[in-house]
C-alpha positions, 0 to 999 in steps of 0.5 A, spaced: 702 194 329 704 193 322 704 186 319 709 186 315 717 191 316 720 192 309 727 195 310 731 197 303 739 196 303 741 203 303 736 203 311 740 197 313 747 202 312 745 206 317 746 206 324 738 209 326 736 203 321 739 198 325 737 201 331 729 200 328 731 193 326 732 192 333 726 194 335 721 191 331 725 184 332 724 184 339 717 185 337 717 179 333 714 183 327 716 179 321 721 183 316 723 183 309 729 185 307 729 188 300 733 187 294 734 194 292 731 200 294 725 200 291 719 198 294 714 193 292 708 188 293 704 194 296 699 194 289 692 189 290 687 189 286 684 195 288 685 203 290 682 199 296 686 193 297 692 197 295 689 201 301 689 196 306 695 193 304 699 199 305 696 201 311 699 194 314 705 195 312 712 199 315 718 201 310 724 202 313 727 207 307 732 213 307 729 219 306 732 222 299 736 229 298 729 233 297 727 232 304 734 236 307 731 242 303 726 244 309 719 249 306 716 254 311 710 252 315 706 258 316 701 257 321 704 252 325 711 253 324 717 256 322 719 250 318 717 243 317 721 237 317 719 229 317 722 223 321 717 218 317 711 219 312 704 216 312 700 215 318 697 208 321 690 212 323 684 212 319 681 219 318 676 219 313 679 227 313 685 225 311 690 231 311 695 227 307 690 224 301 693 228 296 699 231 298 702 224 298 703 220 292 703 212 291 701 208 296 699 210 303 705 205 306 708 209 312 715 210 311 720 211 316 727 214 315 733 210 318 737 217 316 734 220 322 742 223 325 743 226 318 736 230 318 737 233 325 743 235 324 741 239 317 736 243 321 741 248 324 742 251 317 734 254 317 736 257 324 734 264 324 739 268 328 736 272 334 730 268 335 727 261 337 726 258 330 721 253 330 720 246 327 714 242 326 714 235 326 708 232 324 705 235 317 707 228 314 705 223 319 703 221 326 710 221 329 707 218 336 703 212 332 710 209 330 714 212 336 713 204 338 716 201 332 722 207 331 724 211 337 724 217 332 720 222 336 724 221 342 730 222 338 728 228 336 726 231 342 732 230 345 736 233 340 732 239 341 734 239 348 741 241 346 739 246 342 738 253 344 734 258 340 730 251 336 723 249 338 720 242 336 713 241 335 709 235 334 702 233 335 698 226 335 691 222 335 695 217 340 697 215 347 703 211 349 706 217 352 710 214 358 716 214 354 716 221 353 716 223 359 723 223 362 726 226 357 731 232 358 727 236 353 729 243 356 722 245 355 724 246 347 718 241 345 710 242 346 707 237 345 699 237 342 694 232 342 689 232 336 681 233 338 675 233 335 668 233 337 664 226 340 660 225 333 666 227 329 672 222 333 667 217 333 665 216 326 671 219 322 677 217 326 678 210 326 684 206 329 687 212 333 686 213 341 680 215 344 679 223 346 679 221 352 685 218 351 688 223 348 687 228 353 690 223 359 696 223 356 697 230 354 696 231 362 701 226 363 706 230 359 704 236 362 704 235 369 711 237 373 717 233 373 714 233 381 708 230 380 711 224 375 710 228 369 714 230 363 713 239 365 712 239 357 709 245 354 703 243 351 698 245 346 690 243 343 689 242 335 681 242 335 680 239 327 677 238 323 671 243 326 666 241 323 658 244 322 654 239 325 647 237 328 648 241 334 655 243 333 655 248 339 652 243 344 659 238 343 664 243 342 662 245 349 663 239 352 670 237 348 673 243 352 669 241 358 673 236 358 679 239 357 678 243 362 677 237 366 683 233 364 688 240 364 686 242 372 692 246 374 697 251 371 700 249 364 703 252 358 697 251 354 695 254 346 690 252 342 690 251 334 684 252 330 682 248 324 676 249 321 674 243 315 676 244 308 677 239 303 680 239 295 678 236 289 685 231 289 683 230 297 676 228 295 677 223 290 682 220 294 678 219 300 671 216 297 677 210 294 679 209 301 673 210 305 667 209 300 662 209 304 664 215 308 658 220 311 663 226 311 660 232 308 664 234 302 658 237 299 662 243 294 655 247 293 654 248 300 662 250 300 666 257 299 672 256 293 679 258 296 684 259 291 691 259 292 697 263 290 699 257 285 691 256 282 689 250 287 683 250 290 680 249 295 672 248 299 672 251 305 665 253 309 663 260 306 664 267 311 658 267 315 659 261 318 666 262 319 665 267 323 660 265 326 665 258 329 670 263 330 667 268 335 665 261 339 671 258 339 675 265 342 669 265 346 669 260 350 677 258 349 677 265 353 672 262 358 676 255 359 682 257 359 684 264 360 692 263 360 691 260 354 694 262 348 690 261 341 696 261 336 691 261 330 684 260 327 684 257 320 
């Protein structure tokens, strides 16, 4: 629960921003209605108070006109695209730390109808095309403050040939599960390693709750489920003391959660970092145990000369062949979409 909403005037015009202000009133969430569309009062002190009151706070804002020109999502997705940007969890990894610029305040976009609507331009003739929802953001983290995600998923449901995509760290499925998704949505939950989600993924639901939800929404209608299409994202994978002994027990565990036949793929992530993320990350997290040790790291360079830390070939291989192993063992219906 933020501890402070602030909507801009352009988000109360709106029809889904009314429908938010709704929501987080019967809430009882004290709201700020701002005088201009500009939002304020998130600086502290600090990087890191201006960290900690972001993070406490949700900005009800419309997305600009650059948000309805999508960019291609390779692996994940075709295309990806943004109900809301900045995440309530505290991942000492943190994904966005660097993408994002300004504080971290997570930002809703009250012009939803606008954004779903502008998706069928990047619909790909002859094929399914697919769209991912969650690169900016953990939709199901605010879904309680939004009902953004559960739009979109019956948004998709009326399209033929437009796939969704979303994955969380969260659990409060059961809103989810009786909507007509028509099977265009999979819904992925985000896992990792006992030592790795207990030490670095604060605020989020535990693996074990991530698990029991994502079987929630996988189980058939006839079983009270949602008879979604699901998926499993392992990241970031980690090198640590004793690696393989808890990556067995992680798809253990899910393989005790996921007894019964599912449309199941998997995802695979291995750890890397930039210098802009590192940065970032020891100012939010100053005592953070994670390794971002550049020396013991591989350089990668990309098409546009940034620069990323990744682990060197040897190890690489060396998690991948474990992983395709024993995900073929587990799960052998299943499909791994991709290792990166």
């Amino acid at each position: 629960m933020p501890e402070r909403v602030m909507f801009t005037p352009a988000a109360l015009e709106e029809p889904w921003g009314q429908q938010i202000l709704s929501r987080v009133q019967s809430l009882n969430l004290p709201v700020d209605e701002l005088p201009r569309n500009r939002l304020t009062g998130l600086r502290g002190e600090s990087d890191r108070d201006t960290y900690d009151i972001s993070k406490r706070t949700l900005a009800v804002v419309t997305a600009p006109p650059s948000a309805l020109k999508l960019s291609p999502i390779p692996p994940s997705a075709d295309w990806q695209f943004h109900l809301a940007e900045g995440c309530p969890a505290h991942c000492q990894y943190c994904y966005l730390a660097g993408s994002l610029s300004g504080p971290p305040v997570i930002r809703a976009f009250a012009n939803l109808p606008q954004i779903l609507d502008n998706l069928t331009h990047y619909k790909q003739p002859g094929q399914i095309t697919s769209f991912e929802v969650s690169c900016y953001t953990d939709p199901l983290g605010i879904e309680h403050l939004t009902g953004s995600l559960a739009e979109c998923i019956r948004h998709f449901g009326r399209q033929e040939g437009m796939h969704l995509r979303w994955v969380s760290k969260f659990d409060a499925v059961d809103g989810l599960l009786d909507l007509p998704h028509n099977g265009h949505t999979r819904c992925r939950a985000s896992v990792n390693a006992t030592p790795i989600s207990g030490r670095f993924e604060g605020g989020t639901a535990s693996v074990a709750a991530r698990l029991q939800a994502l079987r929630k929404l996988a189980l058939p209608r006839s079983q009270s489920g949602g008879g979604y299409p699901i998926g499993l994202v392992i990241a970031p994978i980690m090198v640590m003391e004793d690696w393989v002994e808890h990556y067995t027990q992680l798809l253990d565990s899910i393989s005790e959660a996921l007894d019964f036949d599912c449309d199941l793929t998997f995802e695979l992530i291995s750890h890397r970092f930039t210098p802009k993320s590192k940065e970032v990350l020891t100012t939010w997290y100053p005592q953070t145990k994670l390794d971002m040790d550049e020396t013991t790291r591989s350089v990668k360079r990309n098409k546009f000369g940034g620069t990323k830390y990744v682990y060197d070939t040897d190890i690489m291989k060396e998690l991948r062949q474990f992983f395709e192993r024993e995900i073929a063992q587990h799960f052998p219906k299943a499909r791994i979409l991709y290792w990166t």
